[in-house]
C-alpha positions as a Markdown table, in Angstrom:
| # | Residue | x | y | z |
|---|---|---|---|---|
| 1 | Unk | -8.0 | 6.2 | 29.0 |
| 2 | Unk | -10.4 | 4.0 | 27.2 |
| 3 | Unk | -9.0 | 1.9 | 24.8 |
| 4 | Unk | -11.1 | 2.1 | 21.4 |
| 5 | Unk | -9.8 | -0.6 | 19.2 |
| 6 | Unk | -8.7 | -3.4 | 21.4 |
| 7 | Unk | -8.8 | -5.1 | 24.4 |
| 8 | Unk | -4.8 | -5.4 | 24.5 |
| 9 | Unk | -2.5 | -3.5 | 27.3 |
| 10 | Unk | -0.9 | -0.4 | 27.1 |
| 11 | Unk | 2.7 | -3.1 | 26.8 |
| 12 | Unk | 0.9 | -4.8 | 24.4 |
| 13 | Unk | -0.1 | -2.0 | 22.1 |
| 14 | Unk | 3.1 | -0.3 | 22.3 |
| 15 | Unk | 4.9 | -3.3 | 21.1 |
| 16 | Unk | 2.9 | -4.1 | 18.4 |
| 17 | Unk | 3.6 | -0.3 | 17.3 |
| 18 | Unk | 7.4 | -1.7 | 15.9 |
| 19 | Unk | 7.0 | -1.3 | 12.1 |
| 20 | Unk | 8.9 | -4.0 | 11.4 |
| 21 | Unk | 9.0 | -8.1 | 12.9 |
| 22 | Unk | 10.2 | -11.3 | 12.3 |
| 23 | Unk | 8.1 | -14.2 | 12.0 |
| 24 | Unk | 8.9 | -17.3 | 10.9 |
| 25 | Unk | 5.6 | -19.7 | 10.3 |
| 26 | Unk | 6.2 | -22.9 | 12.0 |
| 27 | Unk | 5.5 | -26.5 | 10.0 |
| 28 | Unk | 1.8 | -26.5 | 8.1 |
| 29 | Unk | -0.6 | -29.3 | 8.6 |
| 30 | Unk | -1.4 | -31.9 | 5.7 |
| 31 | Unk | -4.7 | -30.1 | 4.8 |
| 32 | Unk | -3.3 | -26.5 | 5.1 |
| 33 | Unk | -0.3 | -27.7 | 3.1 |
| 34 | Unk | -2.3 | -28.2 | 0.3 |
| 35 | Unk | -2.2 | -24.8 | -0.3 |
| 36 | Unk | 0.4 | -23.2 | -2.6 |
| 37 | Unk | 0.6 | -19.9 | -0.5 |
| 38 | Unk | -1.4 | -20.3 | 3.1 |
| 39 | Unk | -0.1 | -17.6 | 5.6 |
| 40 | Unk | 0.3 | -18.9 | 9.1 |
| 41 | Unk | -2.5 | -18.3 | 11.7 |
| 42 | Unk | 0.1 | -17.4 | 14.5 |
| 43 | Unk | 0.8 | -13.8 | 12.3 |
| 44 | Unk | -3.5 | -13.2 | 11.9 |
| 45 | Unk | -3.7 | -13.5 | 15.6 |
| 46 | Unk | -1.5 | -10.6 | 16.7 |
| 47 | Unk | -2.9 | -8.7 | 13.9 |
| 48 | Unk | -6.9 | -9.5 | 14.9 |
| 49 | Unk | -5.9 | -9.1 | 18.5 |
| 50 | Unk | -4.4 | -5.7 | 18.2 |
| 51 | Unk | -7.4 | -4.2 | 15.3 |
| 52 | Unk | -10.1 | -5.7 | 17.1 |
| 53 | Unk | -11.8 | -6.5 | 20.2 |
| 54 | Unk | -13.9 | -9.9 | 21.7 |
| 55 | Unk | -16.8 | -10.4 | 19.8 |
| 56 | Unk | -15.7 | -8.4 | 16.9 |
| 57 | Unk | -16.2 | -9.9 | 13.1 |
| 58 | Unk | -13.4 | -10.4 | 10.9 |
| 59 | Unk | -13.8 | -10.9 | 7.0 |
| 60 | Unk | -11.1 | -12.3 | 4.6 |
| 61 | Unk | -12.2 | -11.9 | 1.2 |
| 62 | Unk | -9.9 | -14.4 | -0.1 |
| 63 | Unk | -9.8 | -16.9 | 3.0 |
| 64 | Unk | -7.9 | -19.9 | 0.7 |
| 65 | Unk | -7.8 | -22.9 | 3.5 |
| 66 | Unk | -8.8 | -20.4 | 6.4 |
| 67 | Unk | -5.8 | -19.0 | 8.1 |
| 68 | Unk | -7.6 | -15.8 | 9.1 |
| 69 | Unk | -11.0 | -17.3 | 10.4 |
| 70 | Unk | -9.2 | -19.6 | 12.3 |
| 71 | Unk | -7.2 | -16.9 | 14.0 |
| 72 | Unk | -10.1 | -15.2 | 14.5 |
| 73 | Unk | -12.4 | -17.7 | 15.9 |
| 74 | Unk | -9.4 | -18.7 | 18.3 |
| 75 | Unk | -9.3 | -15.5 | 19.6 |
| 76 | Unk | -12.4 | -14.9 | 20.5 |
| 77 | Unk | -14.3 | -13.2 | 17.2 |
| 78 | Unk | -16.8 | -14.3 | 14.7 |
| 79 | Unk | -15.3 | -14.7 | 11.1 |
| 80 | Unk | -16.6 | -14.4 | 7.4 |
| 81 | Unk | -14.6 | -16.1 | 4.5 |
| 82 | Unk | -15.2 | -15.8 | 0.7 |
| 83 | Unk | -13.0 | -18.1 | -1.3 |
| 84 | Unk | -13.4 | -19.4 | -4.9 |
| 85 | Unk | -12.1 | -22.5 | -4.9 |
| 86 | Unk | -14.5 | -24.9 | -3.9 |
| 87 | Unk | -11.9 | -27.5 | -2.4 |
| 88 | Unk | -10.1 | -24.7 | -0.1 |
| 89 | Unk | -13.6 | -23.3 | 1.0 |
| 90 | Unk | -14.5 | -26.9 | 2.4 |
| 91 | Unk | -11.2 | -27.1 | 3.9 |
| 92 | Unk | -11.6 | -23.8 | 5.8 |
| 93 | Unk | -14.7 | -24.9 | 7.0 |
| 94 | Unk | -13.9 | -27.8 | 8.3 |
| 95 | Unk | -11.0 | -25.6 | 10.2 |
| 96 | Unk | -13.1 | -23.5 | 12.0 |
| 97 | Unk | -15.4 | -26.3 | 12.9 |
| 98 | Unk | -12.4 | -27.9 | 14.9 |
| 99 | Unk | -11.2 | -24.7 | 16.0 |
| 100 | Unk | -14.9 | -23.8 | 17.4 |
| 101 | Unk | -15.4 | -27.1 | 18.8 |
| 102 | Unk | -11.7 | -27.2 | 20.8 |
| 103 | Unk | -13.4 | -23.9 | 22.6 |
| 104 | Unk | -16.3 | -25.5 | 23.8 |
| 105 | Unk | -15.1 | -25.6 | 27.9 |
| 106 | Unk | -13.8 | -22.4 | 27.5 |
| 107 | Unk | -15.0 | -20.3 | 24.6 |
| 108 | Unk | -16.9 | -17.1 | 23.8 |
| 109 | Unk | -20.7 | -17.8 | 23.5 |
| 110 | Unk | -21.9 | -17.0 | 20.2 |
| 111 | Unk | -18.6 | -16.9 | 18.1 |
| 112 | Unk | -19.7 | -17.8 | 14.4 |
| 113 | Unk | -17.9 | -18.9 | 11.7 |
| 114 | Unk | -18.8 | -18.9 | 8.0 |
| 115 | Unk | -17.4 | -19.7 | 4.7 |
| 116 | Unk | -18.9 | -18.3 | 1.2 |
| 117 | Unk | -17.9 | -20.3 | -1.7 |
| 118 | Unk | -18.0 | -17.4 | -4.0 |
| 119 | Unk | -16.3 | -14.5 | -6.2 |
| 120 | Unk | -15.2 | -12.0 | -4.3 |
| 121 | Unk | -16.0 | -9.5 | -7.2 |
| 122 | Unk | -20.0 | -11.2 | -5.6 |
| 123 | Unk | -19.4 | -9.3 | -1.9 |
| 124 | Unk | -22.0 | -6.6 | -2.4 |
| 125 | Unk | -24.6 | -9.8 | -3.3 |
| 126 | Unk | -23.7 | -11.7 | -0.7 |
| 127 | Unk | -25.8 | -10.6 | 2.2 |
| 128 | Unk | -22.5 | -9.3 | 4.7 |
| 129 | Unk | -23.3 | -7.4 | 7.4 |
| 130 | Unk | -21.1 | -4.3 | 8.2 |
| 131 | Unk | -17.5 | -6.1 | 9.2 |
| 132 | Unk | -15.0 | -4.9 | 12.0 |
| 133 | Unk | -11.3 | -6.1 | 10.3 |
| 134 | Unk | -10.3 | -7.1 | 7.1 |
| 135 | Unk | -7.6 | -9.1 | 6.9 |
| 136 | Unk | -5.9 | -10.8 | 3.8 |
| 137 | Unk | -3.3 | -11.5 | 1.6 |
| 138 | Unk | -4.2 | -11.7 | -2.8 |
| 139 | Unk | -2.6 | -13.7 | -5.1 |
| 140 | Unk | 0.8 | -12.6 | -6.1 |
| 141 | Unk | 0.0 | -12.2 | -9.5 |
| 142 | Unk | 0.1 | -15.3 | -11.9 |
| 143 | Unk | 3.5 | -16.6 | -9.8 |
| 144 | Unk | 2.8 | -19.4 | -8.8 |
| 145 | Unk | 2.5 | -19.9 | -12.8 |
| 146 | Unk | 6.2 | -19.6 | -12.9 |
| 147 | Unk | 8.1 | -22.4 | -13.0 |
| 148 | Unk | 10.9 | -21.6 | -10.7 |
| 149 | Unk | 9.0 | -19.6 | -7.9 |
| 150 | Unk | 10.7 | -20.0 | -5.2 |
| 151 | Unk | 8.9 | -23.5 | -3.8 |
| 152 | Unk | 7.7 | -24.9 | -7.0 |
| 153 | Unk | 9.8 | -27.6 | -7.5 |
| 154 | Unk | 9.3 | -29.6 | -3.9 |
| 155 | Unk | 5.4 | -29.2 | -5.2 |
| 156 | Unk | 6.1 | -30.8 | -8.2 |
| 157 | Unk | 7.8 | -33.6 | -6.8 |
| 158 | Unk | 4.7 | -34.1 | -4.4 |
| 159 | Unk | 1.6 | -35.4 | -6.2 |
| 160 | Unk | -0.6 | -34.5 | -3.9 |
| 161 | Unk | 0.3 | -30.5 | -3.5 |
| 162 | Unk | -1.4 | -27.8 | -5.7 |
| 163 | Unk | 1.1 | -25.8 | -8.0 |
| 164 | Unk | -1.5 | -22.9 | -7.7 |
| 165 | Unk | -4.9 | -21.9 | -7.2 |
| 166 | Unk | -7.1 | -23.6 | -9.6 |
| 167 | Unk | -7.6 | -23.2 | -13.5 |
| 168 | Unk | -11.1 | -21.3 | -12.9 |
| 169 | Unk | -10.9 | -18.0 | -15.4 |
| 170 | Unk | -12.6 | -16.1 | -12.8 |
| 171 | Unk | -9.0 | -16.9 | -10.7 |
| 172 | Unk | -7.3 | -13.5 | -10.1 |
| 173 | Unk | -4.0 | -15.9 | -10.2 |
| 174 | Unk | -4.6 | -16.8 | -13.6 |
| 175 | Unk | -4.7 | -13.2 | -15.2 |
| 176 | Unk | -1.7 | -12.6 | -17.1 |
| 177 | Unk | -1.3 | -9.3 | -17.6 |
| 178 | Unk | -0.5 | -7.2 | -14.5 |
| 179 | Unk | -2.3 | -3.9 | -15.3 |
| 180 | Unk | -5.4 | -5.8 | -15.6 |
| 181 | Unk | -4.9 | -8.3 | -12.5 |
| 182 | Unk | -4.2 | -5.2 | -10.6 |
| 183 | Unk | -7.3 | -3.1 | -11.9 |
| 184 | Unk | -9.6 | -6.6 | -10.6 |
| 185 | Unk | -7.9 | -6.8 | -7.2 |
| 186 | Unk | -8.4 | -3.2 | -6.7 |
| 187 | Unk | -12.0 | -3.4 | -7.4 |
| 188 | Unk | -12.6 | -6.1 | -5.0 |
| 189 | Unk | -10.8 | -4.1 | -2.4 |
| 190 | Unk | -13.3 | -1.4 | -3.6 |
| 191 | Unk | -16.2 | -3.6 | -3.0 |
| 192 | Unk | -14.5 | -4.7 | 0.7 |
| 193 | Unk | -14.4 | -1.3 | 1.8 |
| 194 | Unk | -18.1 | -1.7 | 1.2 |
| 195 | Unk | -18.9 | -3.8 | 3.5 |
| 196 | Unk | -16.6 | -2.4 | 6.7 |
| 197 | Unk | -18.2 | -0.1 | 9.1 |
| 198 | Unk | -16.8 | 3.3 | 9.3 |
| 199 | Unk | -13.8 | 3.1 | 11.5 |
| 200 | Unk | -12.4 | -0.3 | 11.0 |
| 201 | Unk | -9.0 | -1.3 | 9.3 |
| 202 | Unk | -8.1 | -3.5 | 6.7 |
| 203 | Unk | -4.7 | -5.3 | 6.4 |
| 204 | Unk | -3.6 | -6.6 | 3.3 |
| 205 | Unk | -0.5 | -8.5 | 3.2 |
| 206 | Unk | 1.7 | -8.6 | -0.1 |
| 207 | Unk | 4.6 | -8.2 | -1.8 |
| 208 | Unk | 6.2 | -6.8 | -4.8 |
| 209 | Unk | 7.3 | -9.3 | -7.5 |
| 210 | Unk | 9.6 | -9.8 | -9.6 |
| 211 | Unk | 9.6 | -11.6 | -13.4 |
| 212 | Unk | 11.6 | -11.4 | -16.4 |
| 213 | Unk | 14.5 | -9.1 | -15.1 |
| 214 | Unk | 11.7 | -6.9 | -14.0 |
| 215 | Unk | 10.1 | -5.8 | -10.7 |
| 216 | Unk | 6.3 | -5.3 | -10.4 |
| 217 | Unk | 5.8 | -2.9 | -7.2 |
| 218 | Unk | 2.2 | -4.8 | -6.3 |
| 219 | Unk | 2.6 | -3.4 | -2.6 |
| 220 | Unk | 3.1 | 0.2 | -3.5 |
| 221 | Unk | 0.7 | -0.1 | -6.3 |
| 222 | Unk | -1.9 | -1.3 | -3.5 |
| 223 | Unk | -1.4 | 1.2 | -1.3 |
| 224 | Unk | -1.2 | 3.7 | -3.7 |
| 225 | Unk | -4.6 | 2.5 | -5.8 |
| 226 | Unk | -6.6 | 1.3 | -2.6 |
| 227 | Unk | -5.6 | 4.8 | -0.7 |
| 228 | Unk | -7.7 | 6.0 | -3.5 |
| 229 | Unk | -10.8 | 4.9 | -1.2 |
| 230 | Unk | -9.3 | 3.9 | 2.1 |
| 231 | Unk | -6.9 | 5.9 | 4.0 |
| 232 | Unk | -3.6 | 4.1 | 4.5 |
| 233 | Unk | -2.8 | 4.6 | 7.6 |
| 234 | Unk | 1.3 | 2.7 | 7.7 |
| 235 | Unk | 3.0 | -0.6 | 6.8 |
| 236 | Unk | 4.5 | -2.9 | 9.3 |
| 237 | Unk | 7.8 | -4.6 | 7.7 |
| 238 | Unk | 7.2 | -8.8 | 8.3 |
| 239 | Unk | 10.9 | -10.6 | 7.6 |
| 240 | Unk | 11.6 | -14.0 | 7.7 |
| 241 | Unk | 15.5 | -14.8 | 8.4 |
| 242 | Unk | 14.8 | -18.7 | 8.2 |
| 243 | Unk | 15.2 | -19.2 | 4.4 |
| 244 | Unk | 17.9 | -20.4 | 2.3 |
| 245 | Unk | 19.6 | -18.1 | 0.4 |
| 246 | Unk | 20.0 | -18.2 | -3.6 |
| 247 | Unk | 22.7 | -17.2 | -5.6 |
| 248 | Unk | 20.8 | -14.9 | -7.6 |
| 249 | Unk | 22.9 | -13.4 | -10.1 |
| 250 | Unk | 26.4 | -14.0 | -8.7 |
| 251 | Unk | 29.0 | -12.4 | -10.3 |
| 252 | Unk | 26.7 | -10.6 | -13.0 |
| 253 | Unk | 23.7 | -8.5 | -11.6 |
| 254 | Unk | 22.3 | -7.1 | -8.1 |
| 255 | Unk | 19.0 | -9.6 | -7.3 |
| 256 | Unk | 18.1 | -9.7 | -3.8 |
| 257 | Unk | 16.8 | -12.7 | -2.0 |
| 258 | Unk | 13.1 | -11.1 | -1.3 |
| 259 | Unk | 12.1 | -12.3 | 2.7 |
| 260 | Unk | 10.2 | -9.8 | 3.8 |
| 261 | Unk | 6.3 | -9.1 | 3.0 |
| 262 | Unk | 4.4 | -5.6 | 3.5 |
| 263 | Unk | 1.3 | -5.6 | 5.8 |
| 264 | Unk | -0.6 | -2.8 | 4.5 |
| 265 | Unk | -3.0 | -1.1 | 6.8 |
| 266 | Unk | -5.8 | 0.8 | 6.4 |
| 267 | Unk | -8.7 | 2.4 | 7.4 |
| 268 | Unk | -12.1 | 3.1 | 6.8 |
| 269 | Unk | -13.0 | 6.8 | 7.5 |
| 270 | Unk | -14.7 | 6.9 | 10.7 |
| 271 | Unk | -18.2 | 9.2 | 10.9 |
| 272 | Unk | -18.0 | 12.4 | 12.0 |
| 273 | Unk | -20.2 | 15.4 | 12.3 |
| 274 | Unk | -20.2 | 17.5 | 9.7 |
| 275 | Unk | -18.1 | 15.1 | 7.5 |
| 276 | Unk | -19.9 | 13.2 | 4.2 |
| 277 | Unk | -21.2 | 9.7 | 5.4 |
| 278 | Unk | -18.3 | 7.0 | 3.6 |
| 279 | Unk | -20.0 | 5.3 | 0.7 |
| 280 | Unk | -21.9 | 2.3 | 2.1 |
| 281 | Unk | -22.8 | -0.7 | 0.7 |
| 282 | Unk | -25.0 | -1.4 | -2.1 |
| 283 | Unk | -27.8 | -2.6 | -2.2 |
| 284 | Unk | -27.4 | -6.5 | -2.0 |
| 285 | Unk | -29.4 | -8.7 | -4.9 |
| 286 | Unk | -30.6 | -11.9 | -4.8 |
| 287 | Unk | -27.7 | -14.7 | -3.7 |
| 288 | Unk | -28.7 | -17.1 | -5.6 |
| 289 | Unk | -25.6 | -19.5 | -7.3 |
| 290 | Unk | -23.6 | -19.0 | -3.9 |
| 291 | Unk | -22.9 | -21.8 | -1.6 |
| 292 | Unk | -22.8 | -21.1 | 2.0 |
| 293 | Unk | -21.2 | -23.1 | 5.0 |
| 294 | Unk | -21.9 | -22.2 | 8.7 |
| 295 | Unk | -20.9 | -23.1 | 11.9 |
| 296 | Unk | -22.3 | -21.1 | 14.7 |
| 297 | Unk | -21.1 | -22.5 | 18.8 |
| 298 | Unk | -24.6 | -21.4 | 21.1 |
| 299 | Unk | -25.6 | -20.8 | 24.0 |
| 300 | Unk | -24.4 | -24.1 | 25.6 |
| 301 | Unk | -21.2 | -24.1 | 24.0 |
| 302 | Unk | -22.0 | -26.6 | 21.2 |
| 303 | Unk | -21.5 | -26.7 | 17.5 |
């Protein structure tokens, strides 16, 4: 039987079929570190490997330092990035550079990797081409805001660690108000699905969070609002058993020690005969005011 989505085996596929996993990221590097909420690139990789084959491009709309691309690259497929942040966007860069350039003996020819300094409300501006997998993970609201969130007080002993994303208005992580940082996100993922061809997946990792006594369902709302114009196809359950656990509440209230994350997946209707063609992408407008990095390895294996 011919296998449409990856180049995995039949062992393969079937394990990564188990809605739920543990995976426990192992120690970040200093640049990565830098980042307030970087997701590790050993999760993206069984996640590009199993919704994608070689040669296939991978866009993160919110690539932060680069954990995605990397992945990607590092498994053989070209990667697109939009990030806001300046500072993270070079870092990513300079990731998949190193990541492109450790292939060289062995490596696809061709694999390209590029990071958009941009808004990711920008996408249909941005001159894409139709992407393969989507995979990405949004700012948890404004919590990294808080002053207890989980981490936050080892990153405020350490001078050199961000507390969040950046102070930029256009930040989704600096929207207070949760109906309204949840009506943006959604229309970015609006603009994403874009962008995909018919077919491919998307997987959005997230959580739901919790503030003031009060528990903001951000995963269901996601796949409830972004089923609106993708189908959602399952979750797969990712648990981490390696944290320490909090008193929460002892002795007065239920709170539960949130470790696990929900990776959302999705998919883009694929075209049928007789079915309406999905809504494509608009038509782009001039790019101008965007700041583009690429790194492309050719022919000969260079960079």
């Amino acid at each position: 039987m011919r296998n449409r989505i990856n180049d995995l085996s039949p062992r393969d596929w079937l394990l990564f079929q188990k809605s739920w996993f543990i995976h426990n990221p192992p120690p970040r590097g200093k640049s990565v570190l830098l980042h307030p909420a970087k997701f590790p690139e050993s999760l993206c990789r069984e996640f590009i490997e199993f919704f994608t084959k070689q040669g296939q491009t991978v866009l993160d709309p919110m690539a932060g330092t680069g954990s995605a691309l990397v992945a990607a690259v590092g498994c053989g497929r070209c990667a697109i990035g939009v990030e806001l942040n300046p500072k993270y966007a070079a870092i990513a860069q300079e990731r998949i550079a190193a990541e492109l350039g450790s292939r060289l003996p062995l490596g696809p020819k061709g694999l390209v990797g590029r990071v958009i300094q941009a808004d990711a409300r920008d996408l249909p501006e941005l001159n894409i081409e139709a992407v393969d997998y989507v995979l990405t993970s949004p700012p948890y609201w404004d919590m990294l805001r808080r002053r207890g969130f989980e981490t936050q007080k080892k990153r405020r002993e350490a001078a050199d660690l961000d507390m969040y994303y950046s102070d930029d208005q256009a930040d989704l992580g600096n929207v207070d108000d949760y109906e309204e940082f949840l009506a943006q996100l959604v229309e970015i993922y609006r603009r994403v699905a874009e962008i995909m061809r018919p077919g491919a997946y998307a997987t959005i990792i997230v959580k739901n969070v919790k503030k003031g006594g009060t528990v903001y369902p951000l995963a269901w709302d996601l796949g409830r609002l972004v089923g609106d114009f993708l189908d959602l196809k399952d979750e797969k359950i990712w648990c981490q058993d390696n944290q320490r656990l909090a008193p929460f509440g002892m002795g007065n209230a239920w709170v539960s020690n949130t470790m696990h994350h929900y990776c959302l997946n999705f998919r883009k209707p694929p075209l049928r005969p007789g079915r309406p063609r999905p809504s494509g992408r608009r038509k782009p407008a001039s790019a101008a005011g965007q700041e583009e990095t690429y790194v492309q390895q050719d022919s000969t294996g260079s960079v």
